[in-house]
N, C-alpha and C positions, 0 to 999 in steps of 0.2 A: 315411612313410605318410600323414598329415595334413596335410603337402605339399601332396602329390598330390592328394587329397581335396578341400582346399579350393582349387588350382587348377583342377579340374575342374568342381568350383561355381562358378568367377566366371570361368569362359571360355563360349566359343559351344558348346562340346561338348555332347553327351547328359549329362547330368547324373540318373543312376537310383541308386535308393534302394531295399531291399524291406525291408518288415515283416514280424516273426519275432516269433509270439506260443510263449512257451516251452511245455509242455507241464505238463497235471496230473501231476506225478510227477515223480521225483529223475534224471534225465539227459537229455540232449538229443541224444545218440550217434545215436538215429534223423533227427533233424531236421536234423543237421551231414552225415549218410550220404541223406540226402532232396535237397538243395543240391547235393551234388557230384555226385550224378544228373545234373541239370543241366546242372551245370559254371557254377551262376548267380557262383558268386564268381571267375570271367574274367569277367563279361558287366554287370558293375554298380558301381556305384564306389563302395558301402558296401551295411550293412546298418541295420535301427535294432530294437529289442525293446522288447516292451511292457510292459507294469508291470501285472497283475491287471486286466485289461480289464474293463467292466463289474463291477467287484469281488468276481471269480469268481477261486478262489485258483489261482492258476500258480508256478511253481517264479519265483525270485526275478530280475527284469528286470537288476537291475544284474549279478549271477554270470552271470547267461545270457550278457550282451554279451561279458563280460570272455572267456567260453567264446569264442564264438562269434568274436571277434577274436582269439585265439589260435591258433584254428582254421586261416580263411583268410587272416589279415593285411592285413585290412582293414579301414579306423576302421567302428566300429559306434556307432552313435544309440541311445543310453541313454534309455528314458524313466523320469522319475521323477515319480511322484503325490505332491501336497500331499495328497490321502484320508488320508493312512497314514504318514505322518512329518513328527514337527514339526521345527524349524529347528537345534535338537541334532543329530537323527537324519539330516537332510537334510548336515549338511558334517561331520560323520562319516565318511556313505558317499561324498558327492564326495571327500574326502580320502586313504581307503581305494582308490579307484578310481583317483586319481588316480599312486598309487604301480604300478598296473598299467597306466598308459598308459591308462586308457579316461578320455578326455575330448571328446568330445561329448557334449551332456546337452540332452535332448528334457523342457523344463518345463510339465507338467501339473498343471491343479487336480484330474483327474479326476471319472469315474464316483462320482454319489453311491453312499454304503454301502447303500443302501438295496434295491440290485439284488446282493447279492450273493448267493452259496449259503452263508456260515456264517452259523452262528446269531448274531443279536443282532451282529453288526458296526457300529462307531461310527467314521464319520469324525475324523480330526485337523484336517484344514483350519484351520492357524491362517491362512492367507492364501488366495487365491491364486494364480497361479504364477509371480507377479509377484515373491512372497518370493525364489522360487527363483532369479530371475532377479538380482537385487538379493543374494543369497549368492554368485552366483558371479562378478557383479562386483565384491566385495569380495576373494573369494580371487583373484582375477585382477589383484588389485592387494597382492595378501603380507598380507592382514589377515583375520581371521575378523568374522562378526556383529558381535560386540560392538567392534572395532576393536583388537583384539590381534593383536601381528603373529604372524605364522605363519614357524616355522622347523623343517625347509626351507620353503621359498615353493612349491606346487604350481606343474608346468606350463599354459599354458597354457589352458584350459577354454574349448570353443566350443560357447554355449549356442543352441538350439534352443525357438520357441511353436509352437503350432498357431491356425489361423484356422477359422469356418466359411467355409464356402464361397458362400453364400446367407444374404440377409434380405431382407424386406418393405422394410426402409430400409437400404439399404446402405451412409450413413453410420455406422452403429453398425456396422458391420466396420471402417469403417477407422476406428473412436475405438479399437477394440480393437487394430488393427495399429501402429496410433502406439503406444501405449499401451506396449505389447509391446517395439518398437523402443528406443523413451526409457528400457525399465530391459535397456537393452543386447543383443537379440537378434540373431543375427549371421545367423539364417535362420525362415522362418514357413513351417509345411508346414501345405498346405490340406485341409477337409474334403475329399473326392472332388469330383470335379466333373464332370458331364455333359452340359455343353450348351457348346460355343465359345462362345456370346458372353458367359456367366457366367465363364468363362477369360480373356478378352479384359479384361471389366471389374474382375476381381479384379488382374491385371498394373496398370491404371490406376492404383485404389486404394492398390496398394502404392507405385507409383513416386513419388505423390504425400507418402505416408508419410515415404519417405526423406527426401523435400525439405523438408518439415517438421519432422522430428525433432532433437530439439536432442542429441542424442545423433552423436559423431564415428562409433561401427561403424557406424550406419546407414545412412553411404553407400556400404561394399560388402557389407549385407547383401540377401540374397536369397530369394526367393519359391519356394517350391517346387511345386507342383501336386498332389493327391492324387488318386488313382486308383484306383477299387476297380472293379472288372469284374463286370459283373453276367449271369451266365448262367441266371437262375432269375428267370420270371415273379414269384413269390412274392413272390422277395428287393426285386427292383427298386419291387413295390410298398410292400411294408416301409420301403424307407427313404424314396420318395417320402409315406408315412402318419405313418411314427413316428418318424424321425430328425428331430430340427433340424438347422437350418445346412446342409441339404443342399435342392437341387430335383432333382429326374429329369423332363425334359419329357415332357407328356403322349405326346406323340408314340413314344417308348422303349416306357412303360407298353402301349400298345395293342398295339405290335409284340410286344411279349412277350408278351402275351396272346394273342393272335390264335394265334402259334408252340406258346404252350402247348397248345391244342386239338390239336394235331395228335401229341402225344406228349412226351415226353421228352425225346429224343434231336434233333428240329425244331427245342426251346426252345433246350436248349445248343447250337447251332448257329447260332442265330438272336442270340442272347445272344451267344457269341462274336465274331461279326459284327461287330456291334455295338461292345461294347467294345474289337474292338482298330482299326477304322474310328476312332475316337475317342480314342485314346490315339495314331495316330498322327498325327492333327489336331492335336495338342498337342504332340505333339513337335517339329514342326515350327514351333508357332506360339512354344512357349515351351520351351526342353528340358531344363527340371528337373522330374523326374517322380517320387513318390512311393507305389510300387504296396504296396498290400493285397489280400491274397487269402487269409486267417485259413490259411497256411501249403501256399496251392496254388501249391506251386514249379511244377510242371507248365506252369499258366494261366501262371506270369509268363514262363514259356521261352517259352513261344508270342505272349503281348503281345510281349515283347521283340522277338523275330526277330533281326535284324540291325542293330539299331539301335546 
């Protein structure tokens, strides 16, 4: 399974990813029964789950994956927040995980606690998610944190960062993607991105990364693309206002706009357009693609198509 997986990452192939945020509440039977609607686990070469997004409580990211790759039998991308677990807590559950085969692990510092819906929530953040990255190159060599070896020895562990996708100075992307690289990242999956030539220039920046990084994975780790589809006027100006690390060219913005005046049903029409015009400009130009769409399997059937 993870074969496969990672020869599908480092060959010319389509190379598709989707995000599964779990649900508020104790089962995912809808979500697993939402998917095979689809039929999206033929159509993509993994899945990844998200860990209390926004630090709004979800049923637990790592049991979800472990669900979810049981399910379809396919590696699934685990993410795991620094917010919410110190580095006890963190090779614990890589360890725990580890015994059920789920080893891919998506390392995030996370959404501040500050955004979340329970009361009074206090981030852990002892690091981060450089920690994370730095614990599973340890277990990835038979030793926990502190340098005690580990028996059994965990399999394998193939750790995943995130990049934004946009700055003002685009050097401070790739201090971050080195950065990331050097405590062993085997793959960077990007904020969304919506414009080619903000696609064209992030491929640069990485390729340059590699070249530089003193770290040996980094010569066959890989860039991913993230891709969120934006069918709602609203949405698109949202993340072009209040998202970092993301741009939406003006040019989107107005089209959405303009589509909005005309009703509803114009905008998602015009929105969809849109984003799957752009997703397949990317797949062409680079085709490792990492789709969000806060669990619209529907939208990614249709991004997809045939690809």
């Amino acid at each position: 399974m993870f074969k496969k997986f990672c020869q599908t990452l480092h060959s010319d192939k389509p190379f598709i990813t989707v995000e599964i945020t779990p649900p508020h509440g104790a089962s995912l039977k809808s979500t697993i029964e939402n998917i095979k609607t689809f039929n999206l686990q033929e159509r993509v070469a993994g899945f990844s789950v998200t860990d209390n997004p926004l630090a709004k409580l979800k049923m637990s990211g790592v049991l979800s994956a472990i669900q979810i790759q049981q399910a379809f039998k396919k590696p699934v991308i685990a993410t795991m927040s620094m917010r919410d677990k110190n580095k006890l807590s963190l090779q614990s559950t890589l360890l725990g995980a580890n015994d059920f085969d789920l080893r891919c692990i998506l390392a995030l510092t996370g959404d501040p606690a500050k955004f979340s819906d329970q009361p009074e929530v206090k981030g852990v953040l002892e690091r981060d998610s450089t920690l994370l990255l730095s614990i599973i190159y340890r277990l990835n060599n038979g030793f926990d944190y502190s340098n005690k070896e580990l028996n059994p020895k965990p399999k394998p562990i193939y750790p995943f960062a995130v990049s934004n996708a946009y700055a003002k100075d685009m050097r401070r992307i790739k201090k971050k993607m080195l950065k990331k690289l050097n405590y062993g990242a085997r793959g960077i999956i990007t904020q969304p991105v919506y414009d080619i030539d903000n696609a064209k220039e992030l491929i640069e920046i990485f390729e340059e990364c590699k070249h530089e990084s003193v770290r040996e994975t980094a010569k066959n780790a890989k860039l991913i693309l993230g891709q969120f589809p934006v069918v709602r006027a609203k949405t698109a100006n949202f993340i072009s206002d209040k998202v970092p690390g993301i741009t939406v060219p003006k040019e989107i913005i107005d089209e959405m706009d303009l589509a909005a005046m005309d009703g509803i049903e114009k905008e998602q029409e015009v929105g969809f357009s849109i984003s799957k015009s752009l997703f397949d400009d990317i797949i062409k130009l680079h085709p490792k693609i990492h789709l969000m769409t806060h669990n619209r399997f529907d939208l990614c059937s249709e991004l997809i198509g045939n690809n």
